[in-house]
Structure formats: C-alpha cells, structure tokens
N, C-alpha and C positions, 0 to 999 in steps of 0.2 A: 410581548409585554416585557417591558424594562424592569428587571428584580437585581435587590440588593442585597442578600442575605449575609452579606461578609464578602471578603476579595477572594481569601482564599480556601480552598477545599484541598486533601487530600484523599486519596480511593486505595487501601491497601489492598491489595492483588488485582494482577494485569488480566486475568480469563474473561471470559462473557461476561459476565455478573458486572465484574469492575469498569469493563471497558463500556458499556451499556451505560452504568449510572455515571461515568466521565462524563461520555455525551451529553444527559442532561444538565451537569452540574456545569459542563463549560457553556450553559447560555446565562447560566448566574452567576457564576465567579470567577475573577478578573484572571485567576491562576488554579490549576488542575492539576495536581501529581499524583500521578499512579505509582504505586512503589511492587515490586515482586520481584521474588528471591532469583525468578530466572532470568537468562536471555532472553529476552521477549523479539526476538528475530527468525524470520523464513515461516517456510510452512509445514518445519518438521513435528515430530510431538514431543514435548516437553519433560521433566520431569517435576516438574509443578502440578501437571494435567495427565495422573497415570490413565485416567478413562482416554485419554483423548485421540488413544491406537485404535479404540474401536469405535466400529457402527453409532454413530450418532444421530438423531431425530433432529430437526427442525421442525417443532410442531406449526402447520398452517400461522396458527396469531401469533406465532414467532416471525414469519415470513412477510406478515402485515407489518410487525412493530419495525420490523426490521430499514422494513422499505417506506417507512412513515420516518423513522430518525435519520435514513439514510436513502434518498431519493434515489434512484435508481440500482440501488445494491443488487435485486435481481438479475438484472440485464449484466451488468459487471460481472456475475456470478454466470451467467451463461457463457458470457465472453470469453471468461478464463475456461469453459472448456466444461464448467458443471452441468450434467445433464437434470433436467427437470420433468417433471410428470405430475396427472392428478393423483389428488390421494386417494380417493376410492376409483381408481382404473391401476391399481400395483394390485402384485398375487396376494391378497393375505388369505391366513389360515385359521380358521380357532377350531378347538378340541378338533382339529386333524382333518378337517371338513372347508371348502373353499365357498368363501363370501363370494355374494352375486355381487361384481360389479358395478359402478355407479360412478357419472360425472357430480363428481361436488362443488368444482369451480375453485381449489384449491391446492392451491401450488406446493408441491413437494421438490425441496433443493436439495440435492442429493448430492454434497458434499463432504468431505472426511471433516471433521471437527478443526484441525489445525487451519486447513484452507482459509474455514467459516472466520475462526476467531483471525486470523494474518489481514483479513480484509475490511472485517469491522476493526481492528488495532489500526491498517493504515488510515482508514477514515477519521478515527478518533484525534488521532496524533496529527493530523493536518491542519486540525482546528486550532486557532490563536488559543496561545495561554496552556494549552495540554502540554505535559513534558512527561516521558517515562524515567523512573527511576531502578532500573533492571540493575541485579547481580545485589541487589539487597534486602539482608535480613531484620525482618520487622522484631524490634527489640518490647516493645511497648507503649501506652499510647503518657502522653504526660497530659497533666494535670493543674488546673488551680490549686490554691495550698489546702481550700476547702474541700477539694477531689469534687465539687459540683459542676467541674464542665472541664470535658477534653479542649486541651489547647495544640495538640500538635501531637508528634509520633516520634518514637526513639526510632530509629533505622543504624543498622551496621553493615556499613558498603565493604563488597566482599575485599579482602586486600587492604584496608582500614587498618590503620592503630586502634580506633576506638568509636565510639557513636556520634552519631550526629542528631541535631530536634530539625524535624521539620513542622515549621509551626502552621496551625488551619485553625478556620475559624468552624471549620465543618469537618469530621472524619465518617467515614464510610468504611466499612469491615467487609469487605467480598474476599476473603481467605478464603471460603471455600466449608466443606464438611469436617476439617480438620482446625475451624478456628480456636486459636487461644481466646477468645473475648470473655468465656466462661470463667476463665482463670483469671483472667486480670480483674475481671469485674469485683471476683472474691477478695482477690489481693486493696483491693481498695474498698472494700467494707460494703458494696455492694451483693447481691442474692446473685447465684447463680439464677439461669433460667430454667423452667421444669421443662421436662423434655419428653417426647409422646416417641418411644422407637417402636418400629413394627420390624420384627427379624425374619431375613428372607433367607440368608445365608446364600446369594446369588454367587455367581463367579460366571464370566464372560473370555470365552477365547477367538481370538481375532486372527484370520489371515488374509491376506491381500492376494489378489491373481489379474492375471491375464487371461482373459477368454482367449480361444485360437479362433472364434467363431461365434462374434456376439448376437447372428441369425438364431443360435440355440435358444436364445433369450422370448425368440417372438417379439420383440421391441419392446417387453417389459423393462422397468424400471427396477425391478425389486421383486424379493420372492421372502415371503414374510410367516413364517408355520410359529407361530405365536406360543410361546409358554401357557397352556392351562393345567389346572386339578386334574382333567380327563388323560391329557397329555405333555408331562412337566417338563421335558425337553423342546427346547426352541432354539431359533435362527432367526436372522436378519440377516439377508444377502442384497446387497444394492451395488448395482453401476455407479463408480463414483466417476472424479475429475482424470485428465490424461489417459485414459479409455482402461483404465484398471477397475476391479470391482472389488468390493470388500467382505466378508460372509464371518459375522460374529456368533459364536453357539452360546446358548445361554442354559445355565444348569440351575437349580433352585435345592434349599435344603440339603444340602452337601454333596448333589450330584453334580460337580464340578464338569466338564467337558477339556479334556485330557491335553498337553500341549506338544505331546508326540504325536509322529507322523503317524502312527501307525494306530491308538488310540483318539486321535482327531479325524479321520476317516469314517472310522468305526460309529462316534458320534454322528457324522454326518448322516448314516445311512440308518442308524435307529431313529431318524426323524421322522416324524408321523406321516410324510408325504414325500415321496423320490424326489421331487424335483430339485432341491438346491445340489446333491447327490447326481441327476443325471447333469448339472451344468458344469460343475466343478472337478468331475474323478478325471477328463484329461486335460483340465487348465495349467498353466504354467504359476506354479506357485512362487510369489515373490518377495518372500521373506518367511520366518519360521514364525511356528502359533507363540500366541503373547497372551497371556491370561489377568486379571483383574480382577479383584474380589468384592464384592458388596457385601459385605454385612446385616448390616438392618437400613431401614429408613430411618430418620431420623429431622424430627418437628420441634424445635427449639420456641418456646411462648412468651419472647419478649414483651409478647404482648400483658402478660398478665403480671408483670414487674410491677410494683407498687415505686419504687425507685430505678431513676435510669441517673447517668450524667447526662449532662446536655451538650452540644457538641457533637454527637457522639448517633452514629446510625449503622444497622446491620442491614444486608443483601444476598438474595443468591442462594447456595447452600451453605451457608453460615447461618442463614437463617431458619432453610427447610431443604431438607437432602431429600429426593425421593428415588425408588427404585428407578433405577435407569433405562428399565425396558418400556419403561410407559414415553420416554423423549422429553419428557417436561421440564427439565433441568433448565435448558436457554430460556424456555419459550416464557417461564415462571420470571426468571430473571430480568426480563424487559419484561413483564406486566409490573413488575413490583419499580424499576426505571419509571416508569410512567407515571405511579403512585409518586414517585419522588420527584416528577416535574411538575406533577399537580400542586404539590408542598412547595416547591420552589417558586410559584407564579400567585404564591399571596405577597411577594414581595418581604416576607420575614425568613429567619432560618428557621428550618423544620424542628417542631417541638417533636422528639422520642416515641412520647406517649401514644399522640395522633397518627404518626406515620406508621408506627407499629401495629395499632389497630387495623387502619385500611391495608395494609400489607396483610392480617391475617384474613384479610376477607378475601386479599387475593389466593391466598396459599388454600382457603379451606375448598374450593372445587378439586380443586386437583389430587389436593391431598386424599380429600373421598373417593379420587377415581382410583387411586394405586394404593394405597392403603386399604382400601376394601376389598379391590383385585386381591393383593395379596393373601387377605382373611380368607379369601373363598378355597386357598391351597390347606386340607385339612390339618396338615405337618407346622402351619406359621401357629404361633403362640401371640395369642392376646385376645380381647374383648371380642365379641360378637354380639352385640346389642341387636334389639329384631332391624330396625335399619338397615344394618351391614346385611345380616341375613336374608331381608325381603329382598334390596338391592340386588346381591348376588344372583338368587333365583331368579327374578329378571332377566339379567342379565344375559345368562343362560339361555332362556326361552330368546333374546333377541337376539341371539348370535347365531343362535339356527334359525330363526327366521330368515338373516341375513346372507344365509345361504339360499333361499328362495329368493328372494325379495331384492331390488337395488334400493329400491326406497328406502327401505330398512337399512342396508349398508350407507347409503349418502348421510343418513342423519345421526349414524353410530358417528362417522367419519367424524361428521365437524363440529359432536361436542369432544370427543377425544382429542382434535385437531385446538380445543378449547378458545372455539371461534362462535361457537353457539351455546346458551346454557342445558346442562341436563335436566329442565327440566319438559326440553323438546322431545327427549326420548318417552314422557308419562303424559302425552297429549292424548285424546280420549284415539284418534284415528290411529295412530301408531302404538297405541296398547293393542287396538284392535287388529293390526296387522301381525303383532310380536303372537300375539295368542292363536292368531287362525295358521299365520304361515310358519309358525315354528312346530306344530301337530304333525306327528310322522316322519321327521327327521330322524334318520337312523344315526344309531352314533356310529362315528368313523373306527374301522378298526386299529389295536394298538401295534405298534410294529414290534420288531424284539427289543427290549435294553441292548444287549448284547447280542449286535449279528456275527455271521459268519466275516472272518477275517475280509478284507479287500482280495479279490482277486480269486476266491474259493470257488 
C-alpha cells in the first residue's frame, strides 16, 4: 500500500532497533537517515553496542520478523558460515537439571551480535532513500517555536566546527537504554516518563575459543545451564560463525563472574553441570574475558504521557531495557518495527499516543517473562503481587516437568521464543502434564561457589 506520512524521517542510532524501524519507514518516506555516534562498518563490536562482545539470543519471532522484512536473510546467514539449530534440540539447563529435548520447528541463528546487525545494516542501506549518518553526535531534537512537534535533529559530525539540523517530518529515538529523550523532553516543559526498574545487578563475561575438536560437542549447537534462585550462576556457550564458539558466564546480584584467567575458569567449573567445563579447559582461547554490566531492567511508560510532541516516536531499549539473559532485546525491537509499519500503512504519520499504546502491549509479555523471572531470585528488590508469585511457582513445577516431558519443553520453548502466547502454557492438558510430570523430580545438586584451583 502507497503511504504518505511525510517525505522525510530520521532514526537516531544505527543498532537493531534503529535499523529495523529504517526498514519500515523506508516504504513510507521518500528519505531515511540513521545518524550514530559510531562507525557503523565491518563486523566488529562497537563501542556504541558494549553488550555486543557477548552471547546474544535471536529469539525464534526475531528469526520470523527478520526473514518477513528481509526475504531470505536466513539462508544468507547460513551462507556466511552461521550455523543454525532447533530450539528445543540445544543442551538447556534449569536449576542444574537437563530439559527433555523436543523439536519445535524453530530456528535458532547462532550468530555473534555484530555479524546479525552488519547484515541487517547492509540490507537496510541498500534500500533507495536510506543513508547512514555515522561519526555523529546527536546534540538534540529541534522544535516548532510552540515545542508541539519535532522538526528535525541537532547532530555534531565528529571533526565539525559546529552543528548541523537535520530536518524530518518523523524522528524515531532507538539510542538505546542510555537515551537522552528523558532529558530533553524536561528541557522542553514536557513530564519526564515514569519508569518501572527491576534491579538484577547482572554482569556477563565473554570469551571466544576455538574447539580443537568440535566431535566434543555431539553436534550440539549450544550448551545453556541457565541462571536460577536454586542455581544463580549461569552460561551460554554457542558455536558461532567462522567455526569459533562463544561461552558468556552470567553472575546476578553482585556475583560478578571474574575476567582473569585464573578466576574465569574457576567460574566455569562452579557451574551446576561439567559440560561447558569439559568443552572448554583445552580449547584455544581467542582473546581475553571482557565483562558488561547490567544493572537493572528498565520499563520507561511513554505510554502513560498525558502530553507527548508530535513528530516524535521512541523504540528498542529506549523504550524498554530488559535483562539480557532472557534474548528479548532484538526480537522486542522488530515486534515494536511492525507496530510502526501497521501506524504507517494508515497512510497518516503516526500519532505518539496510539503507537505508544500498542507498543506497550507489545512490551507487556515479555516484560512479564523477565521481570518476573527476575522477582523469583529472592535477593531482587521489588513488588510481588500474588501474579508474580503464582507465576513463579508454576514455573518451577514446569521446568521440572521439562525434564521429563519434550511436550513440556517444545511449548516452554516457543512462548519464550515469543512465537506463541503464554497463555499456552495454562492449557487445561499441560497443567495436567506440569503437575503429574514435574512430582519426584529431585533437585539437582549444588556444585561448589569456589572450587579447587584448575589443575588440583
């Protein structure tokens, strides 16, 4: 359908988020500028994108959106070398105990973050009318004299005497979890947004290796010992692209996971299950651990703005930051792209109010899956309404089912995968299944915090 919503848009920041909502805005406007402070070239990691050294998820209806805006991005993504798998046939692990296996029919891309975004940026940028604006700083958004609608962006190109306006009839804020939109909104006599944090106090250490012998693997894809309350220490180890693998440790609540040699080992083997541990102690290590902090989650409520300007729209994690071990991050970002192609294909520019709304209906599944996750660790501070708490319990009961049951595993898989709704998991047969198959599951035992050095 032919839409007019204005000629032109701009999208500040180049990441997933930004480059996602380009694609939709270049079927509607005659001119697309992404603007971001970095070099938006290769497939290295950024310093825009500090997560983006480590382990990153491609949730399944990231892998639909993906290959719905970007016709055969899969296969291109094979081609370069990315190896793929179901999601429920990878090792996962919860409280220390392994999931019964199951085909789900959903395709896990098991590529490093920079790969993902270098591929969806070339696709983007090949499109008529898109142009990046890299090595610039976003100064602020300008204004009618009445401050009631964005007209364009203050940017300061690096090496500048001074600024430049780039004028849109449309702005888009995908900065990310560190956006200024808060600030500026104040500065112009607008409310800041109230904001929902859940504090995890995460931190993630990343290193990269070389198998000597990817037979160790059994042809797995991934070996996944999951952060629980029972068991707070986790991993994510995946085969990535160029026959390298990646093994991110995930510490919660100020159990950081160490970025020396000799302290990162140690982690490895207090993990509740050997196995990333037996793949890893003689792999060729190919660079040094690199660590990243998470703080809290963090849910910003545009929605509930009684004033917005007009012009003017938020995405991504700018809008909703979530724990990073859950993968939601891309996958949320093109659901909410979609929300803003639907907005764009009335043929008007998108009213604030309305886009925000349906954007919070896209954000409130997910937000329940890892925000509540995180409530069930007894150390996270905040609310537990019976909800949170019935959920949890649940929960629990399904994940040890899960370990009997593949049924049980295929239908955890693809509302997590946020391909199916949860509320497939409270069907009358798979209560019935979470209740009979999860009775007499032993819990798994704890390994030590602190084992004996490497090599004892």
């Amino acid at each position: 359908m032919a839409v007019n919503p204005g000629s032109r848009a701009v999208v500040l920041g180049g990441s997933m988020a930004g480059l996602l909502a380009a694609r939709v805005l270049a079927d509607a406007y005659d001119e697309v500028t992404i603007v971001d402070r970095d070099e938006l070239t290769g497939t290295g990691a950024r310093r825009g994108v500090p997560q983006g050294r480590h382990v990153h998820g491609l949730l399944a209806r990231g892998q639909q959106i993906l290959e719905e805006l970007f016709p055969g991005f899969t296969g291109r993504a094979v081609a370069a070398g990315v190896p793929t798998g179901d999601l429920g046939e990878l090792r996962w692990f919860f409280n220390g105990r392994p999931l019964r296996r199951a085909s789900t029919g959903l395709i896990c891309v098991s590529a490093s973050r920079p790969l993902l975004e270098a591929q969806v940026r070339d696709a983007v940028t090949a499109l008529p009318g898109v142009r990046l604006r890299a090595g610039c700083d976003i100064v602020g958004p300008v204004t009618t004299e009445d401050r009631g609608r964005v007209t364009g962006v203050r940017v300061h190109p690096r090496g500048a005497t001074g600024e430049e306006v780039i004028p849109a009839d449309l702005v888009v804020d995908a900065t990310g979890r560190g956006s200024r939109l808060p600030v500026w909104l104040a500065e112009l006599g607008y409310q800041r947004p109230a904001e929902t944090r859940v504090p995890i106090d995460l931190a993630y250490t990343t290193r990269h290796y070389r198998l000597r012998d990817e037979s160790i693997l059994h042809g797995d894809l991934s070996i996944n010992p999951v952060s629980t309350p029972s068991h707070p220490r986790g991993a994510f180890f995946s085969r990535i692209q160029d026959g390298r693998s990646v093994l991110s440790l995930t510490g919660v609540l100020g159990d950081h996971p160490p970025a020396d040699e000799r302290g990162f080992l140690d982690f490895v083997r207090s993990l509740p299950v050997p196995d990333i541990f037996d793949v890893i102690h003689d792999a060729e290590p190919l660079d040094d651990p690199v660590s990243f902090r998470y703080p809290a989650s963090v849910r910003r409520h545009y929605e509930r703005l009684d004033r917005f300007p007009a012009g003017l729209l938020v995405l991504g994690d700018a809008l909703c930051s979530f724990n990073p071990v859950y993968g939601q991050g891309m996958t949320v970002a093109a659901l909410e792209a979609l929300t803003l192609r639907e907005h764009l294909r009335t043929g008007l520019a998108p009213r604030p109010a309305d886009f925000f709304r349906d954007a919070a209906r896209v954000v409130d599944v997910p937000w329940d899956i890892s925000a509540g996750g995180d409530l069930s660790f007894p150390g996270v501070v905040g609310p537990r309404p019976p909800k949170v708490r019935m959920a949890n319990a649940y929960m629990g009961r399904l994940q040890a089912a899960a370990v009997r049951d593949g049924a049980v595993t295929r239908t955890f898989m693809r509302v997590a995968g946020l391909v199916d709704p949860p509320t497939d998991l409270m069907r009358p047969g798979m209560v019935w299944r979470v209740l009979t198959r999860s009775r007499g599951v032993p819990p798994a035992p704890a390994r030590p915090a602190e084992p004996a050095a490497v090599g004892d």
